[in-house]
C-alpha positions as CSV (number, residue, x, y, z in Angstrom):
1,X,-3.3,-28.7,-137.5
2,X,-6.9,-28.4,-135.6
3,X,-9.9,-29.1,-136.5
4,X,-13.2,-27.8,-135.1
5,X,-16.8,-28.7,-135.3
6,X,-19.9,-28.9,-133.8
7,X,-20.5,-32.5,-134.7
8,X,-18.5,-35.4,-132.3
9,X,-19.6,-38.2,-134.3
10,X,-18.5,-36.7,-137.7
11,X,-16.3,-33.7,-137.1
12,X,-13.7,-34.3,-133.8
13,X,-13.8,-38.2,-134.5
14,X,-13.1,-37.7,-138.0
15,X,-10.2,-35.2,-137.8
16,X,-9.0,-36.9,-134.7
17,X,-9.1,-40.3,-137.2
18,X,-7.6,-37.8,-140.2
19,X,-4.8,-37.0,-137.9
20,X,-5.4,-33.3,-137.1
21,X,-6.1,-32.5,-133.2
22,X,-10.1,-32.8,-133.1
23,X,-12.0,-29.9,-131.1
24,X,-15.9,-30.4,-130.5
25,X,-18.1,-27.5,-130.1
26,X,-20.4,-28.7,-127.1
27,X,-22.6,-25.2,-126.9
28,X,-25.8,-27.2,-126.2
29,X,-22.9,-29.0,-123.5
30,X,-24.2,-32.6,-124.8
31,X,-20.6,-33.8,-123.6
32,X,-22.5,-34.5,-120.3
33,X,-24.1,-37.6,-122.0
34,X,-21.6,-38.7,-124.3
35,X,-18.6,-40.4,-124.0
36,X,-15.6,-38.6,-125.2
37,X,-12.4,-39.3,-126.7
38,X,-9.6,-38.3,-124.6
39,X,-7.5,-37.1,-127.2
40,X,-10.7,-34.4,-128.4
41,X,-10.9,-31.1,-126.8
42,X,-14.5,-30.2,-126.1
43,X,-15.5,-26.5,-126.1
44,X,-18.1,-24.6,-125.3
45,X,-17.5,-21.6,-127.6
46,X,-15.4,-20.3,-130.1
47,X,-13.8,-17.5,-127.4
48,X,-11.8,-20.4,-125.6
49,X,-9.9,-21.1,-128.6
50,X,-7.7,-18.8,-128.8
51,X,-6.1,-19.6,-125.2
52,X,-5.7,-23.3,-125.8
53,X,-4.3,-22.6,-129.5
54,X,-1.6,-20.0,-127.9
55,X,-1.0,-22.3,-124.9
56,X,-0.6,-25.8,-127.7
57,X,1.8,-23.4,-129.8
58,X,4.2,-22.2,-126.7
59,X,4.3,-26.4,-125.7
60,X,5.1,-26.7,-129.5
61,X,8.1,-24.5,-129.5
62,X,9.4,-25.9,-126.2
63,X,9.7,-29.2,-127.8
64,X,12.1,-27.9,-130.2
């Protein structure tokens, strides 16, 4: 299950801490001053999720 916000400190560290698979929504690209998590996607718009999402479900289904 993902999770996606537009908040590192309280939305991708906080699923990624809940257990989901954290996505941060960098549109102002703020990732170039913070330190990231490297288990948290950063994005830069809602368009790229559907690529990553079909790309983690085809890995999903290989692992079967």
């Amino acid at each position: 299950m993902a999770y996606i916000g537009d908040k590192y400190d309280t939305d991708a560290i906080g699923a990624h801490q809940a257990g989901l698979h954290g996505f941060w929504l960098d549109r102002a690209n703020d990732n170039a001053t913070t330190t990231v998590n490297a288990d948290i996607r950063v994005i830069h718009s809602l368009n790229e999720l559907q690529d990553i999402l079909t790309a983690r479900n085809s890995e999903l289904r290989l692992e079967c």
